[in-house]
C-alpha positions in Angstrom: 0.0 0.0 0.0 1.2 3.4 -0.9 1.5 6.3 1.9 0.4 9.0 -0.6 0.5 11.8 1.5 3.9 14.1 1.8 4.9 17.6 1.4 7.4 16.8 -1.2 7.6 15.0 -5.1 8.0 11.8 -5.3 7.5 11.2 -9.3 10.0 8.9 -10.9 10.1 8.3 -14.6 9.7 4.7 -13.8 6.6 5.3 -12.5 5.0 5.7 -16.4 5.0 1.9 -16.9 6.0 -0.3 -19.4 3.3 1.1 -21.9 4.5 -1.0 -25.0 4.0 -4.1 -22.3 0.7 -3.0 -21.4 -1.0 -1.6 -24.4 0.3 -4.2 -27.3 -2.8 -3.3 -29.3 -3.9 0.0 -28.9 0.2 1.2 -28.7 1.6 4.2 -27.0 -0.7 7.1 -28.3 -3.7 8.7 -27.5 -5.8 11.3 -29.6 -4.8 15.0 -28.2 -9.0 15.4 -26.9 -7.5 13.2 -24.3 -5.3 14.8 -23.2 -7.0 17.9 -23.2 -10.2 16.6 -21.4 -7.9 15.8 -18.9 -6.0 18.9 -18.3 -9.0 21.0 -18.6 -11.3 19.1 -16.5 -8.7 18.9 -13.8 -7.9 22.3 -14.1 -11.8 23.5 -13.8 -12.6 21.1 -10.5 -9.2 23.0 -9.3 -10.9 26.5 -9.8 -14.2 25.1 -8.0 -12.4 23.6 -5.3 -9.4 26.5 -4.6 -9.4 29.5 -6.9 -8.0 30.2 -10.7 -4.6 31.5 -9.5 -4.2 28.6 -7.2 -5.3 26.3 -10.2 -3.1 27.7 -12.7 0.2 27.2 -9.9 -0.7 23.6 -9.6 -0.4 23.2 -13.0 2.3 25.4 -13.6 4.0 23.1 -11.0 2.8 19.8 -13.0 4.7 20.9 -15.8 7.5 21.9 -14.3 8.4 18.7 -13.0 6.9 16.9 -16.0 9.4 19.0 -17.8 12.0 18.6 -15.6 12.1 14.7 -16.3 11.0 15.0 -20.1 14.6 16.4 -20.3 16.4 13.6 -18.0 14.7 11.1 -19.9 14.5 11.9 -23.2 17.2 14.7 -24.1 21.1 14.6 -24.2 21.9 17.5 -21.5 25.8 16.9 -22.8 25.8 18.8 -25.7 26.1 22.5 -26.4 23.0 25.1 -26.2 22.3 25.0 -29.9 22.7 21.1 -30.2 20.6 20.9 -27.5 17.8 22.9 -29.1 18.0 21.6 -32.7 17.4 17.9 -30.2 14.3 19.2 -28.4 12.9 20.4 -31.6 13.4 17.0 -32.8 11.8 14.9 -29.8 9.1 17.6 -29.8 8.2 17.1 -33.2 8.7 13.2 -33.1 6.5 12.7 -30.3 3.6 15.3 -31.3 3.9 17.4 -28.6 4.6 21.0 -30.7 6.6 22.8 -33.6 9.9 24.7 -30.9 11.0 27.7 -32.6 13.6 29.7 -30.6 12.8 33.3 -31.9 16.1 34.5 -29.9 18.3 33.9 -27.3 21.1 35.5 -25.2 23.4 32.3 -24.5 25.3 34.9 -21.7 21.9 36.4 -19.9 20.3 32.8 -20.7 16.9 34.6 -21.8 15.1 33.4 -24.7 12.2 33.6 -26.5 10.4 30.3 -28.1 7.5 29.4 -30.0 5.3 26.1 -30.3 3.2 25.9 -33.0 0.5 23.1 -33.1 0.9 23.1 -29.2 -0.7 20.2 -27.3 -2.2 23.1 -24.7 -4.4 25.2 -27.1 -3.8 25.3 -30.8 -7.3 25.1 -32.3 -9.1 26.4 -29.2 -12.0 29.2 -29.7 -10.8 32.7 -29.0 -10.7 33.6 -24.9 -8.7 36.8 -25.1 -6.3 35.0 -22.6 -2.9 33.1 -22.6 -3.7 29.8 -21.5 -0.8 27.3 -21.7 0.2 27.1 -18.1 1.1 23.7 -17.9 3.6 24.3 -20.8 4.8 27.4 -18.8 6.0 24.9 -16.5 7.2 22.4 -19.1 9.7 24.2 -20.7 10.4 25.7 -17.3 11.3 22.3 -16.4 13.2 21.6 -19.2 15.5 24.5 -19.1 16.1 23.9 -15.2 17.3 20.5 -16.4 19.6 21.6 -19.0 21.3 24.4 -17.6 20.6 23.6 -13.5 18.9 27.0 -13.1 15.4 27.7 -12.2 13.8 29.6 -15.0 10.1 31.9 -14.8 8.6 31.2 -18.4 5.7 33.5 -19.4 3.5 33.0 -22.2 3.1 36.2 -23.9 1.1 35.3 -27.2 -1.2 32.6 -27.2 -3.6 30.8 -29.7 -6.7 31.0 -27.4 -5.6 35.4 -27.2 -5.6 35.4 -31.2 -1.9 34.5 -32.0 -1.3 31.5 -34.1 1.3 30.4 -32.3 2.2 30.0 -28.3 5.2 32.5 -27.5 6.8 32.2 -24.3 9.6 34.6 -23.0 12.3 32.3 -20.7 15.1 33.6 -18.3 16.8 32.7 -15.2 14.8 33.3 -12.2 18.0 35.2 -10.3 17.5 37.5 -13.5 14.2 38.6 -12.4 15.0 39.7 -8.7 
């Protein structure tokens, strides 16, 4: 029996499963609705049970540390900045999760700013006048953190749901915003 409760995370990659094992018919993927019924039924019960800005940190969080192990798992952190990004492009693209675009980047400062196009979060959502990709906030978050063993604030600045056909996020180092 699991003790589930703690003040601290316990995820561990290992923890996925051995999905090839367990789904030999149906396979590894799942139809992004899914996924989004998911995240955005979890994130409303969130708002009715605490409050939006409590619900968007949670999820913020989520993808943080999702992020944070997407880059352990699945990215080679030994290799220079722009090896490294031409890689997570790649895996990105392979596994259907967005179109990276770094727009531009200060390798000294270590702030950026990316793109995803056909994001997982919102691309093809009706028009809301409001950035909502939190969980990928925390994603690439993550995934910086990772790479170069800082801890990053990512914002989203232009978003599909706010009339923007692509998801814009600006990155830096979070000693850089004090």
């Amino acid at each position: 029996m699991f003790n589930e409760e703690r003040d601290y995370n316990k995820f561990s990659w290992e923890d996925l499963g051995d999905i090839e094992e367990g789904r030999p018919e149906l396979g590894l993927e799942v139809p992004v609705f899914l996924y989004r019924l998911f995240q955005y039924t979890l994130r409303d019960v969130l708002i009715t049970e605490f409050s939006v800005e409590k619900a968007n940190d949670i999820i913020e969080k989520t993808g943080k540390l999702a992020g944070f192990h997407f880059c352990e798992n699945m990215l080679n952190k030994d290799i220079d900045f722009n090896m490294f990004v031409a890689e997570l492009q790649k895996v990105l693209k392979d596994n259907k999760i967005g179109l990276l675009r770094l727009e531009k980047a200060d390798l000294k400062s270590l702030e950026m700013t990316l793109t995803v196009a056909e994001d997982l979060d919102c691309s093809g959502l009706p028009f809301t006048d409001e950035v909502v990709c939190k969980f990928d906030e925390g994603f690439i978050a993550g995934i910086l953190e990772s790479y170069t063993g800082k801890q990053f604030r990512v914002k989203e600045i232009d978003c599909w749901a706010s009339g923007d056909r692509v998801c814009r996020f600006d990155a830096r180092p979070e000693e850089e915003l004090k």
